[in-house]
C-alpha positions in Angstrom: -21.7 -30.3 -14.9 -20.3 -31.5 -11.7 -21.2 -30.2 -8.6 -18.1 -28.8 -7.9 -17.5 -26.7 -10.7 -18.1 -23.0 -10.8 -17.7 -22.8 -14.4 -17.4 -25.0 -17.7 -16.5 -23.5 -21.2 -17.0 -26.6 -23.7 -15.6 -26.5 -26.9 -15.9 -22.2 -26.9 -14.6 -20.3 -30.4 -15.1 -16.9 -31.2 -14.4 -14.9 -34.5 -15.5 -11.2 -36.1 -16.1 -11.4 -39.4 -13.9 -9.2 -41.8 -14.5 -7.9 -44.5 -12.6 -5.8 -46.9 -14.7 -3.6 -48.1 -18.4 -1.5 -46.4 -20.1 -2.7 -49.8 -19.6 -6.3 -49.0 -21.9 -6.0 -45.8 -24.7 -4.8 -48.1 -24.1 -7.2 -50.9 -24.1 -10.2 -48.5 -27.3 -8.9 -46.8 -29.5 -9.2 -49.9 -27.8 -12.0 -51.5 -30.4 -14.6 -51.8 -28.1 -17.5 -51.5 -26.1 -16.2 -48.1 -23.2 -16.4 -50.2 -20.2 -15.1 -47.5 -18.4 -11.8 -48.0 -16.2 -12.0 -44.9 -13.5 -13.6 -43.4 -13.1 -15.3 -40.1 -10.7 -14.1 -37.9 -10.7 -16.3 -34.7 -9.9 -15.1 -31.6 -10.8 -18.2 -29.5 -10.9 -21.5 -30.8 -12.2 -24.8 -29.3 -11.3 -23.6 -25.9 -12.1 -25.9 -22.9 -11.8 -25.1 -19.3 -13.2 -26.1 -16.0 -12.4 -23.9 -13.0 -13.5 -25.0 -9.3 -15.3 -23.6 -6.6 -13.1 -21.5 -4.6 -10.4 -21.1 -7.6 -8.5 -18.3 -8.0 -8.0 -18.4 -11.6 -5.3 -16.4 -13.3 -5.4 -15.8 -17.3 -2.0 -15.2 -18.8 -1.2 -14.0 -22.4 0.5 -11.7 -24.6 -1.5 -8.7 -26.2 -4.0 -9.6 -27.8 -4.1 -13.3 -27.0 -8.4 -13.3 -26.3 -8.2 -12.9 -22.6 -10.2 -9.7 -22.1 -12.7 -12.1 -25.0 -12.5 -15.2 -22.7 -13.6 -12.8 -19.6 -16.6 -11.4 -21.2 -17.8 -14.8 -22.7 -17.9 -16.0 -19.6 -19.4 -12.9 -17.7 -22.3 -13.6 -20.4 -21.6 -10.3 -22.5 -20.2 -12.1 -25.2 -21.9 -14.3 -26.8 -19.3 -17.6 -28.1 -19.9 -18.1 -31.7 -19.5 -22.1 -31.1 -19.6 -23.8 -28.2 -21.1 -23.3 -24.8 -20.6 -21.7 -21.0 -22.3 -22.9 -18.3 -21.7 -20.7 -14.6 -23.6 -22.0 -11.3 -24.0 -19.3 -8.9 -24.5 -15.3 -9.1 -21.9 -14.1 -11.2 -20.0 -10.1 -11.0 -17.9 -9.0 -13.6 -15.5 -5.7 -13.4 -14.5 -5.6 -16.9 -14.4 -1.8 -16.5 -15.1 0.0 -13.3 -17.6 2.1 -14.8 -18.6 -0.4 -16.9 -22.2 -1.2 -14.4 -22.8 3.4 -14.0 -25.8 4.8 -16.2 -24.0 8.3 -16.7 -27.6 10.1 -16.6 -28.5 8.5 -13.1 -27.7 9.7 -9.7 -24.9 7.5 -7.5 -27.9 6.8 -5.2 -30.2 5.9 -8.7 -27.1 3.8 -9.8 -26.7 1.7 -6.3 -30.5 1.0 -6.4 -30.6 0.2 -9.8 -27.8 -2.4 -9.6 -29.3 -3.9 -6.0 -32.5 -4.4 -8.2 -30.9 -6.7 -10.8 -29.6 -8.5 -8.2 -32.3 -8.7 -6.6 -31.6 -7.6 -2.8 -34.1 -6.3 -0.4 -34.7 -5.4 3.3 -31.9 -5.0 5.7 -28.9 -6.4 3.1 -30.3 -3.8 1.0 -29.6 -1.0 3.8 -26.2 -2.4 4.4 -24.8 -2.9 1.0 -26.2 0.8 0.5 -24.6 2.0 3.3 -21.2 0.3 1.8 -20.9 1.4 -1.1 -21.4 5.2 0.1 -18.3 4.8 2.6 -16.0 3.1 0.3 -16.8 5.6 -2.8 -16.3 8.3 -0.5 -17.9 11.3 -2.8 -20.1 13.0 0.1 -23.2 14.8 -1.3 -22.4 13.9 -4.6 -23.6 10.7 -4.4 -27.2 12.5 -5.3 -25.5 14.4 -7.9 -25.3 12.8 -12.3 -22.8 10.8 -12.2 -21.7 12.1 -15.8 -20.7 15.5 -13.2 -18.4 13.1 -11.4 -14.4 13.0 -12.0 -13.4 10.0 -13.3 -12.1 9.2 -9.8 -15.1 9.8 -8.4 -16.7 7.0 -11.1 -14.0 4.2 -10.7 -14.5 4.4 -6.2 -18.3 4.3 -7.2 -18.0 1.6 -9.5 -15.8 -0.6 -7.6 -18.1 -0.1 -4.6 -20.7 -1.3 -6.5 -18.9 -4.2 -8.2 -17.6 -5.6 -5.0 -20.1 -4.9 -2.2 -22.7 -6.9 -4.2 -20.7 -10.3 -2.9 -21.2 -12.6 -6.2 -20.6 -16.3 -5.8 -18.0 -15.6 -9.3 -16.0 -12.7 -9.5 -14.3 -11.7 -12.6 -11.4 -9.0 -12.0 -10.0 -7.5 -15.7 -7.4 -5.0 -14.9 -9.2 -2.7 -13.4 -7.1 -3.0 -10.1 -4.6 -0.3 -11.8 -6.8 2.7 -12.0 -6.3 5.5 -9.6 -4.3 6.8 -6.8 -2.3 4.5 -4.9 -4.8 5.3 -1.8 -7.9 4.2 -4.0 -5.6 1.4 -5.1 -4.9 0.1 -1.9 -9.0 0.0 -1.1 -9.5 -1.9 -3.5 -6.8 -4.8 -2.9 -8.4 -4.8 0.6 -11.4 -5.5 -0.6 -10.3 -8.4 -3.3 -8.7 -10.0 -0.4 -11.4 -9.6 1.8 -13.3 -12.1 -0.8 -11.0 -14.6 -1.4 -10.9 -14.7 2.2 -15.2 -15.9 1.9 -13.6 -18.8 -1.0 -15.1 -17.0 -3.3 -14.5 -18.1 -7.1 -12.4 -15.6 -8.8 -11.6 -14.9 -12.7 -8.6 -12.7 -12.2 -6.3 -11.1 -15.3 -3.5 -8.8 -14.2 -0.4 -7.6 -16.8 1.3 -7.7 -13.0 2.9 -11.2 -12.4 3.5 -10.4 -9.1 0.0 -9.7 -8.3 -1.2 -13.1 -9.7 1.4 -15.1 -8.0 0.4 -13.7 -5.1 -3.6 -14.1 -6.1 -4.1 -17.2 -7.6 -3.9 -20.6 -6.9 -3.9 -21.8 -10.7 -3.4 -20.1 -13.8 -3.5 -20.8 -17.4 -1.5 -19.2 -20.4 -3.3 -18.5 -23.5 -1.8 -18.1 -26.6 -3.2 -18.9 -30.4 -6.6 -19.3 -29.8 -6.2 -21.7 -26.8 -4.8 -22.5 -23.5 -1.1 -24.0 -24.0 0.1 -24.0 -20.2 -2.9 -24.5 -17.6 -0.8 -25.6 -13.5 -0.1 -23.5 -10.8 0.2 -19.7 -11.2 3.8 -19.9 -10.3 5.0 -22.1 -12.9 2.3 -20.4 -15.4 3.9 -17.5 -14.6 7.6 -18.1 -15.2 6.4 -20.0 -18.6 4.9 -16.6 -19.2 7.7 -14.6 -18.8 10.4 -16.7 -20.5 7.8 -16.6 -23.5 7.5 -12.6 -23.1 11.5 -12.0 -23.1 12.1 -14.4 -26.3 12.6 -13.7 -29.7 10.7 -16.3 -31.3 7.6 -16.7 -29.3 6.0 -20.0 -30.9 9.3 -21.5 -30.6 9.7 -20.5 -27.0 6.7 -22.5 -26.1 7.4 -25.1 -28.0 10.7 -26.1 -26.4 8.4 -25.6 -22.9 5.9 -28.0 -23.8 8.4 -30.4 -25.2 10.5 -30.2 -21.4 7.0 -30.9 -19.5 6.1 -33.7 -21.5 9.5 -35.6 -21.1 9.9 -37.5 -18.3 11.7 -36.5 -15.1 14.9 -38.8 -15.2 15.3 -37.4 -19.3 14.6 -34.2 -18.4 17.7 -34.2 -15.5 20.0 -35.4 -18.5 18.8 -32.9 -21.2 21.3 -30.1 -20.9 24.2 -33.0 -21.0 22.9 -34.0 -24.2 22.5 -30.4 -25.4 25.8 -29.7 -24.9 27.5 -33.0 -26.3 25.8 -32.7 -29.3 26.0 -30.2 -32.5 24.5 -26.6 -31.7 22.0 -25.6 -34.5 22.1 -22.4 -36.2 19.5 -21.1 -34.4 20.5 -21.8 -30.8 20.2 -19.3 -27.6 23.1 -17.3 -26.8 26.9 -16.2 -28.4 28.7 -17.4 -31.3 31.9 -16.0 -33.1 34.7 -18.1 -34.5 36.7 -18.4 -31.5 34.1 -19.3 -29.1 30.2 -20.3 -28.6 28.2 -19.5 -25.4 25.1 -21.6 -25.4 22.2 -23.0 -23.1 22.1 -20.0 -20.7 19.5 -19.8 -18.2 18.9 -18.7 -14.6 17.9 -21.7 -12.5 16.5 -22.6 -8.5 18.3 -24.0 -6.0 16.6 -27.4 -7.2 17.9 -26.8 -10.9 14.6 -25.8 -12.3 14.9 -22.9 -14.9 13.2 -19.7 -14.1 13.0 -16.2 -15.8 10.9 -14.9 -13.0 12.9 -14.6 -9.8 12.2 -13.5 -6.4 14.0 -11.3 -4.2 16.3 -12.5 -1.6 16.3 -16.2 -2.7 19.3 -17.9 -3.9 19.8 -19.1 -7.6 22.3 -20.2 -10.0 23.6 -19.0 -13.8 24.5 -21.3 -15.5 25.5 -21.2 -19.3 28.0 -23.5 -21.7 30.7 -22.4 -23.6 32.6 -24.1 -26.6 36.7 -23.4 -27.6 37.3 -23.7 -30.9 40.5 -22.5 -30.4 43.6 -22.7 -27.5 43.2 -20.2 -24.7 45.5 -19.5 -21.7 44.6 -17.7 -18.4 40.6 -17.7 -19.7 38.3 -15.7 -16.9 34.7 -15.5 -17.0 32.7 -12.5 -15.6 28.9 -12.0 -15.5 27.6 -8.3 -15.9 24.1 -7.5 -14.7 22.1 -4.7 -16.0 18.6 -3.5 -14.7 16.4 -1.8 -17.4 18.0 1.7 -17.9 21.6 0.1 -18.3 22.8 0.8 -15.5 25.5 -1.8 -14.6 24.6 -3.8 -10.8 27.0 -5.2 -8.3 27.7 -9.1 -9.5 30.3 -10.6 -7.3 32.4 -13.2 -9.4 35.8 -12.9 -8.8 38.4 -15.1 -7.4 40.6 -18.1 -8.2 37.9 -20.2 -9.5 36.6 -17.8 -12.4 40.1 -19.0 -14.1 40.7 -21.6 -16.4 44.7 -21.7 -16.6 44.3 -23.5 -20.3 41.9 -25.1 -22.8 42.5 -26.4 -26.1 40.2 -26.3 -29.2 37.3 -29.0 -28.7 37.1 -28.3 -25.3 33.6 -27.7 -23.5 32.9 -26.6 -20.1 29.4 -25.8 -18.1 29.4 -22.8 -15.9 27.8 -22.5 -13.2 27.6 -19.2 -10.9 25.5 -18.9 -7.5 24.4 -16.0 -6.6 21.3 -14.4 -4.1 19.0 -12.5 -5.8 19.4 -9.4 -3.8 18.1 -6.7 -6.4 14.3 -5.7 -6.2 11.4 -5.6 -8.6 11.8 -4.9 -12.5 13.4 -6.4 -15.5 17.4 -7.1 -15.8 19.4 -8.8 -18.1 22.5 -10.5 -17.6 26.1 -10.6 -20.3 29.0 -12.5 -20.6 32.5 -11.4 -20.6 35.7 -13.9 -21.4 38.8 -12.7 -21.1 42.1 -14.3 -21.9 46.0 -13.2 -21.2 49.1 -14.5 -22.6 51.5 -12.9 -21.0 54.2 -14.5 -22.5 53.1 -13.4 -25.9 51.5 -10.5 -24.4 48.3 -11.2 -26.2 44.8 -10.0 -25.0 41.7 -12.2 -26.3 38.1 -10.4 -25.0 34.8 -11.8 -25.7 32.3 -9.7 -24.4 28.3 -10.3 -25.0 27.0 -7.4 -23.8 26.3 -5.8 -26.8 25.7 -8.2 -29.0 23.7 -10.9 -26.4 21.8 -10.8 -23.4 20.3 -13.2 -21.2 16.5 -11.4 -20.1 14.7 -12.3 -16.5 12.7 -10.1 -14.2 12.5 -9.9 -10.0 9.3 -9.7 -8.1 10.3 -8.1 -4.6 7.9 -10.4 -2.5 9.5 -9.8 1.3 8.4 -10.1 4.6 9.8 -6.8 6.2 11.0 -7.6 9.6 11.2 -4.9 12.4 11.7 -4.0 16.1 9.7 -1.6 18.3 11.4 -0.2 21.3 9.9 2.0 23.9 11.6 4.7 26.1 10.0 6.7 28.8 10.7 10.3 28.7 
């Protein structure tokens, strides 16, 4: 393994065995041949991965997708069924807070029984002691069972045990979302205080917010393997668009197939899209009249993105095919946040008209906006509206029911203020 690696899975898989009836565990155990009874049901499979010194590693993945698996192969409590981890350094795993507590032991017994295994003495000892007791804050019941403590009381013992014992690895599973907001806030201080010390870290979060802001890499596991492995903020907007689509294996399909074409085919993909014939089984709107297709949010560099920030300016953009002669068409966009609730979406003016298309005609839309909603999930609909006033004649296509176009905020701001003083 190369110096600078913290940690190397080679070739890893991982499968229970299933079987579908108890008597089949029985049969198979005296069967002199070691005939199988079971079926393999993988969970991992041939999964490589190196992560650096100093990563901060972010795992990604729908429910149920091994990552909580990959974790605890790696922390060593697994044990991979092929394949091979290799870790250098002192490695800490939080895969539950009170995953480390013996429930029959004292705090006090707990703290020096954990120091032992990792083997600290003298004055560290006193300090890391001394710690843990402030952060858990539990007073005198630190010489008290801990099965008599709340399960508050367990979670700001167990994390001050987790995190005061500085490992070389650090593996974070979800447990940053237990407690109070108070207890919470503790213990993002102290994850920050480590990656502060480049400390390697192993971090899974179902907030993509948090491992934006966390992680320096992250990789997207899905079928038994990694499918996306890059920087946390592209990981993360493959992520999401994968979350809000229909058909999932599709989804990252068409994702894989964009990053491996090249850059000056990829600028001219939606052209060719568009131009050609729309299969049956395309993203967006179609009736007999009309057919709304390609929609997606993208930068202000034309990148597509399903996971936007606050504040920053993007574009919608979405193509629509006549099939018949309109007059007067306008296009409005209606945004929606996640209890249906309709949001201010400022698209109105001459340029949302089209004073007349025939049949065969095809138009991209495009419509900037600034992302000035905060946190949480939206989607966004299409309405077309057309008026013949000479034949008084109303045509409305609206989506909203029947289509919508799925994204979601993160409100990462820098709050900006100004202290004034006045003597009294």
């Amino acid at each position: 393994m190369r110096k600078n690696l913290a940690i190397k899975v080679d070739n890893v898989s991982k499968f229970y065995k299933i079987y579908n009836r108890a008597r089949d565990r029985v049969k198979e155990a005296f069967n002199p041949l070691k005939k199988k009874y079971y079926n393999e049901h993988y969970v991992l499979e041939n999964l490589n991965l190196e992560i650096e010194k100093g990563d901060v590693l972010g795992i990604f993945g729908l429910n149920g997708a091994g990552k909580s698996t990959l974790l605890k192969i790696i922390a060593g409590v697994v044990t991979p069924s092929k394949g091979r981890v290799t870790v250098s350094g002192s490695i800490n795993a939080m895969l539950e807070v009170t995953g480390s507590l013996n429930p029959e032991l004292t705090g006090t017994q707990n703290i020096n029984f954990n120091l032992d295994l990792n083997r600290i003495k003298g004055e560290d000892r006193a300090s890391i002691t001394k710690d843990i007791v402030d952060f858990a804050e539990i007073g005198s019941y630190i010489e008290q069972p801990v099965k008599s403590y709340s399960s508050g009381m367990k979670a700001r013992l167990g994390f001050g045990i987790a995190t005061s014992i500085e490992p070389d690895i650090l593996i974070v599973d979800e447990v940053l979302a237990v407690g109070d907001a108070v207890f919470q806030q503790k213990c993002f201080l102290r994850i920050r205080k480590l990656l502060e010390k480049n400390k390697t870290v192993v971090f899974v979060s179902h907030s993509v917010e948090l491992m934006v802001e966390f992680c320096n890499r992250a990789i997207f596991l899905y079928d038994r393997n990694i499918v996306f492995d890059g920087p946390a903020v592209d990981v993360a907007n493959y992520y999401r668009r994968v979350l809000l689509s229909e058909d999932k294996h599709k989804e990252i399909l068409s994702i894989q197939n964009k990053l491996n074409i090249g850059l000056e085919a990829q600028k001219n993909i939606f052209t060719k899209r568009v131009i050609g014939d729309i299969p049956d089984n395309f993203v967006g709107y179609k009736d007999a009249n009309i057919v709304i297709h390609n929609v997606m949010i993208c930068d202000a560099h034309g990148n597509e993105k399903s996971y936007l920030s606050s504040f920053q300016e993007y574009f919608f953009k979405f193509a629509i095919d006549f099939k018949q002669d309109f007059n007067n068409v306008e296009i409005f966009c209606i945004m929606m946040d996640v209890t249906g609730k309709k949001l201010p979406w400022v698209s109105h003016g001459d340029c949302n008209v089209i004073p007349s298309v025939r049949a065969g005609d095809k138009y991209i839309i495009k419509n900037s906006f600034k992302c000035n909603v905060y946190n949480g999930f939206y989607t966004l609909s299409i309405v077309i509206k057309s008026i013949d006033l000479e034949n008084n004649h109303i045509v409305l296509v609206d989506t909203s029911d029947k289509y919508k176009y799925k994204f979601e905020v993160a409100n990462i701001v820098k709050p900006e203020s100004r202290l004034s003083f006045q003597k009294i």
